[in-house]
N, C-alpha and C positions, 0 to 999 in steps of 0.2 A: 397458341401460347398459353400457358399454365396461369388461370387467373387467379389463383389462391391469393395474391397480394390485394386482391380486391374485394377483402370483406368475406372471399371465401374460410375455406380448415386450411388452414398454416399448416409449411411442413416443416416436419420432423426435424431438425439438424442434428447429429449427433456431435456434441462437440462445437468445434468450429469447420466441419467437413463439411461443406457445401457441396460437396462432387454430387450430391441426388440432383440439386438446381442442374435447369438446361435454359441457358438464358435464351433468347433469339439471337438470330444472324442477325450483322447489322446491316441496315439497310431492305431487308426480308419480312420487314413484321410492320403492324400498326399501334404505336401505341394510342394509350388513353389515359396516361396523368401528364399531370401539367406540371409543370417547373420553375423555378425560382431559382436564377443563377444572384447571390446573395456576392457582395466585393464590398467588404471593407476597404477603403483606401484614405491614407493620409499622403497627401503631396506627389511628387514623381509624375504631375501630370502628363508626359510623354510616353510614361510605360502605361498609364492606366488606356490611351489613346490605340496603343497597339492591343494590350488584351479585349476593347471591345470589341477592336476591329476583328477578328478572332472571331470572336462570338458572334458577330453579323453572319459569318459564311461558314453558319453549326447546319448537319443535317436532321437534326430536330425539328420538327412540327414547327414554324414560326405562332400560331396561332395558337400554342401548349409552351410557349417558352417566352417568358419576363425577366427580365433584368433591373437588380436593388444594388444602385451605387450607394454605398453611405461614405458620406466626408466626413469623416473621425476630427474637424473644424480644421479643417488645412490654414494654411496663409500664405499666397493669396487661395482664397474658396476654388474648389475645383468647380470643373463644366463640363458637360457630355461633347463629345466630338462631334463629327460630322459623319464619320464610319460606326455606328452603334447599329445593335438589333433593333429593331424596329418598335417593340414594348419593355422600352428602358427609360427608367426616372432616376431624378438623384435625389435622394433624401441626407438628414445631416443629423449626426447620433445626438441625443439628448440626453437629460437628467444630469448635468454635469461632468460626469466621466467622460473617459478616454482609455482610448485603447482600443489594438484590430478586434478584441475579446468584447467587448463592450459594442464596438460599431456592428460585429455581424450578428450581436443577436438582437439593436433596432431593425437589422435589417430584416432578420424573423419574424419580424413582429408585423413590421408591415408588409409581409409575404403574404402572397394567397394561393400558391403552389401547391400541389400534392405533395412534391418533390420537394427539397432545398438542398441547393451544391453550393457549398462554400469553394469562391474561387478567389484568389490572393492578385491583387490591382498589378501585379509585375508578371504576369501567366499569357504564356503564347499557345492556344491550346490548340490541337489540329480538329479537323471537319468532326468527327463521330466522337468528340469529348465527353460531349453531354451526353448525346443518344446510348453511348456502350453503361453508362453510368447507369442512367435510368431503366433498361432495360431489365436491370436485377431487381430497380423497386417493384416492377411488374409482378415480382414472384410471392414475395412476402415482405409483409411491416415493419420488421426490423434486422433489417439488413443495411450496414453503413459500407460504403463500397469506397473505396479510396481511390483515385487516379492518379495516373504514373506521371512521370514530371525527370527533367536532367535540366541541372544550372548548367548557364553559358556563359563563356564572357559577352557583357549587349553595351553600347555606344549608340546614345541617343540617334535617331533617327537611321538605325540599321536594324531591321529593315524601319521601312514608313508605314504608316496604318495602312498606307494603301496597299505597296506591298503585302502584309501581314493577311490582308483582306483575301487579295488575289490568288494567293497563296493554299491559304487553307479552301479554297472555293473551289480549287483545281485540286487539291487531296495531293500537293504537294511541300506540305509546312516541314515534313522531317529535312528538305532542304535548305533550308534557309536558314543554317548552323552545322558546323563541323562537329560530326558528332565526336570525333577522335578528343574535340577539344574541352568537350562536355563532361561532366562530375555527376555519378550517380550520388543519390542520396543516400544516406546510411542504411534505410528501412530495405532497403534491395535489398542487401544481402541477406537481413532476418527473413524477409520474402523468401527469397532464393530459398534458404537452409530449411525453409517449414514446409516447402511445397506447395507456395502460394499460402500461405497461413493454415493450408490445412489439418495440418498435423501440430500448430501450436497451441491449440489449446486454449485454457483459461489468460494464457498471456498476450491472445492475440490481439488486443486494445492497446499495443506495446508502440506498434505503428501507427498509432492515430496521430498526424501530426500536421494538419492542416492542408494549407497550399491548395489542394485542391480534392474535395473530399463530397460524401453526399448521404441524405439519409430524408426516411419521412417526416416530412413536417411535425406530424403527431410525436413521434417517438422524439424527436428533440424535445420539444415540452415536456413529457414523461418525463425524460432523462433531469430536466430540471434546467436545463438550454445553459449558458457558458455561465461560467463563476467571473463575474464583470470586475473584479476586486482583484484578478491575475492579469498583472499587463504582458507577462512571459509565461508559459508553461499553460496556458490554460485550454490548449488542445489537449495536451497528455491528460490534464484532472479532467478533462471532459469524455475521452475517448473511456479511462475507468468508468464512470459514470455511464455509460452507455453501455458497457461490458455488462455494470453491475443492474441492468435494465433487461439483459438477457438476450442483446444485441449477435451479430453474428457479420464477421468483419473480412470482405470480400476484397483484395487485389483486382483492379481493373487492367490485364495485362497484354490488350489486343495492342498491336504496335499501333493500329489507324488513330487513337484513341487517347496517345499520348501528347505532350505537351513540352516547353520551352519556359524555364523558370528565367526571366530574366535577371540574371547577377548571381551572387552566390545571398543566402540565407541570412537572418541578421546571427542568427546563431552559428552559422559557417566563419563569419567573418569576427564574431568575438566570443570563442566556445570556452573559453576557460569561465571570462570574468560570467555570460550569462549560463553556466552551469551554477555557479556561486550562486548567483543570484535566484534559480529556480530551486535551486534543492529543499532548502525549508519550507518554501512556499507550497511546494507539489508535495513533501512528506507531510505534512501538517495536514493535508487533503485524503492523500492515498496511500493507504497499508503496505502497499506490493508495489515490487517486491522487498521481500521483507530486511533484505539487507539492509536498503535506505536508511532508515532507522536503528541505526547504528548504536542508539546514545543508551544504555540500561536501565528501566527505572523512569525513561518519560512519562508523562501523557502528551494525549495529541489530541486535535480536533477531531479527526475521525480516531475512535480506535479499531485496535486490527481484530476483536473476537468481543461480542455483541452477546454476553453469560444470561441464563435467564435460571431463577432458585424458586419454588413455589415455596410460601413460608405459611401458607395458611394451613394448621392444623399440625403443622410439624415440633418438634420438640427444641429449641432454642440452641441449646448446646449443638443437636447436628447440623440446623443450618448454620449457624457461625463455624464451625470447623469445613462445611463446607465453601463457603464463600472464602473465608480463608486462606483454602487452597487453591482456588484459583486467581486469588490475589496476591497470592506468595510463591508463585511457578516463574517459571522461568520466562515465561512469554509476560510480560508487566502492562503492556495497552490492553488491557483488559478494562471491560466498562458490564458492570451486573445490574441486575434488573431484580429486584426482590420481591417479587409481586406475594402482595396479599391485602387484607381489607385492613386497610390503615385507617381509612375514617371512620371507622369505627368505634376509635381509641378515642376516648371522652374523659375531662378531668372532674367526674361526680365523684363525690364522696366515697371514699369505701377503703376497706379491708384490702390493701396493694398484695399483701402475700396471696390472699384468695381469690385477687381477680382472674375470671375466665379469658381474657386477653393477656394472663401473666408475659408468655412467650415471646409476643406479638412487642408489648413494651417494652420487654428485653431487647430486642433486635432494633426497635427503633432508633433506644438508645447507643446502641451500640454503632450504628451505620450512619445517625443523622446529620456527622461533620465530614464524610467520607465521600468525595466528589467525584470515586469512581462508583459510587454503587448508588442505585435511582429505586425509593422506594413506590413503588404503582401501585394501582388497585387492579389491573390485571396484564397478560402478556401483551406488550407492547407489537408485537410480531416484528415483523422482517424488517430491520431498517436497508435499504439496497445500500448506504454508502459503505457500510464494513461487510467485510469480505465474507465472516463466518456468524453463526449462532452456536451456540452450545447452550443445549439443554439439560442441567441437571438436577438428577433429584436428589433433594435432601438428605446428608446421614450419608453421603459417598461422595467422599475427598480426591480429588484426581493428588497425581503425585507429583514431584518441582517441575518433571522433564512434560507431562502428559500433554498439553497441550501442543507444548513446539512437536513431538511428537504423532500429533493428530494434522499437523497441520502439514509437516514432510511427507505424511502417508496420502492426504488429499491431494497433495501439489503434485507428487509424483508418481499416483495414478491418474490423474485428471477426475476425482468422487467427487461429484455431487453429495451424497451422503453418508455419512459413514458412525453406525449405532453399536452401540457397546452396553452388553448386557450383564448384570453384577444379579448374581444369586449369594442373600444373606446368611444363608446357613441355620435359620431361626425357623422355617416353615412359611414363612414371610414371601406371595411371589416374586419372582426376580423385577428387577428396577433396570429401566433403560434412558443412558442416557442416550442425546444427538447431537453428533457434529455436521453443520450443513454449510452447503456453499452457497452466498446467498443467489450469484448472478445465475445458477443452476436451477433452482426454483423460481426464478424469475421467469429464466425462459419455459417452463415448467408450467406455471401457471400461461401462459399466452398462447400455448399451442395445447392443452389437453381440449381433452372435449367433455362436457355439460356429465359429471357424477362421476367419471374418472378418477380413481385415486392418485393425487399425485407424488406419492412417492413413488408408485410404481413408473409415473412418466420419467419422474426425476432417474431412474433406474434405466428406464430405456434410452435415456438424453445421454448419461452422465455416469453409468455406471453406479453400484452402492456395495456396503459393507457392512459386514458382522464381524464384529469382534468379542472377546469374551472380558469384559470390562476388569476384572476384578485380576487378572492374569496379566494384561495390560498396562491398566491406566489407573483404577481408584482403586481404594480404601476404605472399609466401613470407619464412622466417624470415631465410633467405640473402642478401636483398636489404634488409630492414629490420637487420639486424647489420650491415652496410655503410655505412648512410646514418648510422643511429644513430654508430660512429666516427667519420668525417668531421663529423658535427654537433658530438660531443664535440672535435674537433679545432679548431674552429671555435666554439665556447664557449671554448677554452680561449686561444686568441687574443683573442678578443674580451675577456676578463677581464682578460688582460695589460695589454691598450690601454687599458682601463678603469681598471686602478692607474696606469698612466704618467699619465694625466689627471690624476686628484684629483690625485697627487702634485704637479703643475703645479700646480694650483689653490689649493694650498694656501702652496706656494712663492709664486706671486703674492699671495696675500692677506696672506701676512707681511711681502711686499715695499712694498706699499703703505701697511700699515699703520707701518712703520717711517719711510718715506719723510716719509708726512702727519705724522709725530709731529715730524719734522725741520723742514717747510716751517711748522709752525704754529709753532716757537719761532725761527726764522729774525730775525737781531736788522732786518734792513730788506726794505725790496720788490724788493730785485733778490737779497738772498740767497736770499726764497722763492722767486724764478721761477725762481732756478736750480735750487733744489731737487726744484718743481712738473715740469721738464721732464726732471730725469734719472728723477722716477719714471715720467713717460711714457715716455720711451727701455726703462725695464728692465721696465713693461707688454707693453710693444709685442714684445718679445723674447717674453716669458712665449706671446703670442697666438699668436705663428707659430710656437713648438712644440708649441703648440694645435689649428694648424689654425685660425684664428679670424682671421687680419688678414693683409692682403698685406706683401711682405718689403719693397716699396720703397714707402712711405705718401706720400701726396701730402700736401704741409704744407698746412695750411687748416683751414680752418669746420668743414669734412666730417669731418677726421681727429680731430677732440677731441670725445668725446661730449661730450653736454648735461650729465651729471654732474660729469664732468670741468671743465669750464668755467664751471659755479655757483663748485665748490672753489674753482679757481684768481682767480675774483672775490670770495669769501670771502675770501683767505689775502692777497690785492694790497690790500683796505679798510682792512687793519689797519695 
């Protein structure tokens, strides 16, 4: 068996195509990590009583497999059965909170596994659960491998722990439930449609969804272990987080392997109100998909595109037209990074028009109430939780669309990187900017080997792009400060015209109404028509410094609207 998950060279994934992995036969091989079956459980003591039982009669090493009940503080307290694995404890979450999110990552905490499989206090799991699980840890570090699972209907004490026990001990637990009567989870079918995930790509963290799940100890900490602050959803923010960690997300789909969720889901059972209830919570966390984020003009906790502008040495005017621009595009959770030598900036005496840091105070001033842009003293590098980086240089304006634009051409290639090259026209060499994926270079960094370029890994992982920047996506700053005036000049015209209008408009409508007030109290019919036609005449005036009516009207049918000529037969009846 392939020991690379052991400290050996990590391989390759491209994507999320695991087909190079060759896991073992179950039952066929020896392992050597040891494991941590982790069980959050609050109450239901008679389902947590049947999922140990479960877990007593796993083909797993007994002497490589522990089990961490944590009591999320039940009432009354739970208690280990009389059917459990043999190296099982119950410990009881602290720090005050609550929550399954909260209890399994005490229960990480006091893990000593190589392994850790989160498994859900209501899970009837068959014989080779654990072992098909672990078996992929054996390959490489970060690979989180999900196990399969169908809700049933369950009625306390069907089966009994001892049954449950017997059952999976004989390797025949898919008995013990009509599967006819059984409900796949929703994640099947995205399974099913991707080919096992293989062909999903950067969305494949879509199906992180708990219940029963597994991955390196290590690499949960890396990832930053659960967001204990989400009492719902905090699989989905976590399974991102693991993607953006540069994870690689494996279907566990041997039938021996599978499981019995007992009941249906709390989310099965109230999917409207806890949709409600996650959506802000999970978008406020995670960029993608980018629809979520529906609202124009937010920010968010995470934002979706991570901008970085060098400003040392640059000329004022072009980083501000650039920053600018990608705070005024149509993608709006934008968050910049303006690195330069700000402490520099000192208030001694002096000549403010001659200072050598003139630029630098420009900008500061300019950004220092601006809670999307973070002035540093240098690149902050890769944050994992946002999705992307863009790196640009100074003096080149992306355009309103450019970024959403960058962002449909990575997603629906699957790029890891994608660089766009702008040649100024000056003699000046060309400027390139970078749009990167972050969980790409994640995985990137974890698999190259020691002076490796990694963009060239990221290229062999992830694919990459050349684009020709200036044909594309920016602008030099010089020609966007240009148009930008002229437009303003041309706004401001246009405004002017716009008040000369209403003004008109309002002037006529006072006119008319005066006029109508006149022709309706008119003591006979020829004092109304004469009143009816000087309010036409002072209409007609109103129109042509409107724009709206020729100067010389041709008297007729044509010239009196239909409104007009109700009124004037209204006003002549009377």
């Amino acid at each position: 068996m392939d020991s690379s998950g052991q400290g050996g060279r990590q391989p390759r994934i491209r994507h999320n195509d695991y087909g190079s992995l060759q896991p073992a036969e179950l039952g066929a091989w020896t392992p050597t990590l040891s494991v941590s079956v982790v069980i959050p459980a609050y109450g239901a003591q008679h389902k947590l009583d049947v999922t140990l039982a479960s877990l007593a009669s796993q083909s797993y090493p007994a002497e490589l497999l522990d089990v961490i009940v944590v009591d999320d503080n039940s009432e009354p307290p739970l208690r280990l059965p009389e059917i459990k694995p043999e190296r099982t404890r119950l410990i009881t979450s602290d720090d005050g909170k609550w929550g399954s999110g909260h209890a399994f990552h005490c229960g990480v905490l006091a893990a000593e596994g190589d392994i850790v499989l989160r498994l859900d206090s209501d899970m009837l799991v068959f014989r080779e659960h654990v072992e098909a699980q672990a078996r992929w840890h054996h390959l490489a570090d970060h690979l989180v491998v999900l196990g399969h699972k169908r809700m049933v209907p369950y009625t306390e004490g069907r089966p009994t722990p001892e049954e449950a026990a017997k059952a999976v001990a004989d390797g025949a637990a898919a008995a013990l439930f009509d599967l006819a009567e059984s409900q796949a989870h929703w994640v099947d079918e995205h399974i099913e449609r991707s080919d096992a995930l293989r062909t999903s790509g950067h969305r494949s963290y879509h199906v992180y969804v708990g219940a029963t799940g597994s991955l390196r100890r290590e690499l949960y900490h890396e990832a930053g272990g659960m967001d204990r602050a989400l009492l719902l959803g905090g699989d989905s923010e976590f399974g991102y987080r693991l993607a953006q960690t540069g994870a690689v997300f494996i279907p566990e789909l041997d039938p021996r392997a599978s499981s019995w969720h007992l009941g249906l889901t709390q989310m099965q059972q109230n999917r409207e109100t806890g949709k409600r209830y996650r959506e802000p919570l999970v978008n406020q966390r995670v960029p993608q998909p980018r629809w979520r984020r529906g609202a124009a003009g937010r920010q968010w906790q995470v934002p979706g595109i991570d901008a970085v502008v060098h400003a040392a040495g640059a000329d004022a005017a072009d980083v501000i037209a650039t920053v600018d621009g990608l705070l005024g595009g149509a993608v709006t959770d934008v968050r910049v990074s303006l690195v330069g030598p700000w402490s520099e900036l000192s208030d001694r005496r002096g000549d403010p028009l001659q200072d050598p840091q003139f630029d630098l105070r420009l900008l500061r001033e300019n950004y220092r109430t601006d809670q999307r842009v973070r002035l540093v003293e240098a690149d902050p590098g890769r944050d994992r939780a946002v999705p992307y980086r863009f790196v640009v240089p100074a003096g080149w304006v992306p355009t309103s669309g450019a970024l959403q634009r960058l962002i449909r051409l990575a997603d629906q290639r699957d790029l890891g990187l994608v660089q766009l090259s702008m040649a100024s026209g000056d003699g000046r060499p060309p400027a390139t900017a970078r749009f990167e994926r972050s969980m790409s270079f994640a995985r990137a960094e974890r698999v190259r080997d020691e002076g490796e370029d990694l963009d060239d890994v990221v290229a062999e992982l992830f694919d990459d792009f050349l684009l020709d920047g200036t044909e594309w996506a920016f602008q030099p700053a010089a020609e966007v400060t240009g148009r930008k005036k002229e437009l303003t000049d041309w706004q401001g015209k246009a405004a002017h015209w716009r008040g000369v209008a209403e003004r008109h408009r309002l002037a006529a409508r006072q006119a008319q109404l005066r006029l109508d007030y006149r022709a309706g109290y008119a003591p006979t019919r020829s004092d109304r028509l004469r009143a009816w036609t000087r309010a036409q005449w002072v209409l007609h005036g109103r129109r042509i410094a409107l724009g709206l009516a020729r100067r010389t009207p041709s008297w007729g049918r044509a010239m009196v609207p239909g409104g007009l000529r109700r009124r004037f037969r209204a006003l002549t009846r009377r």
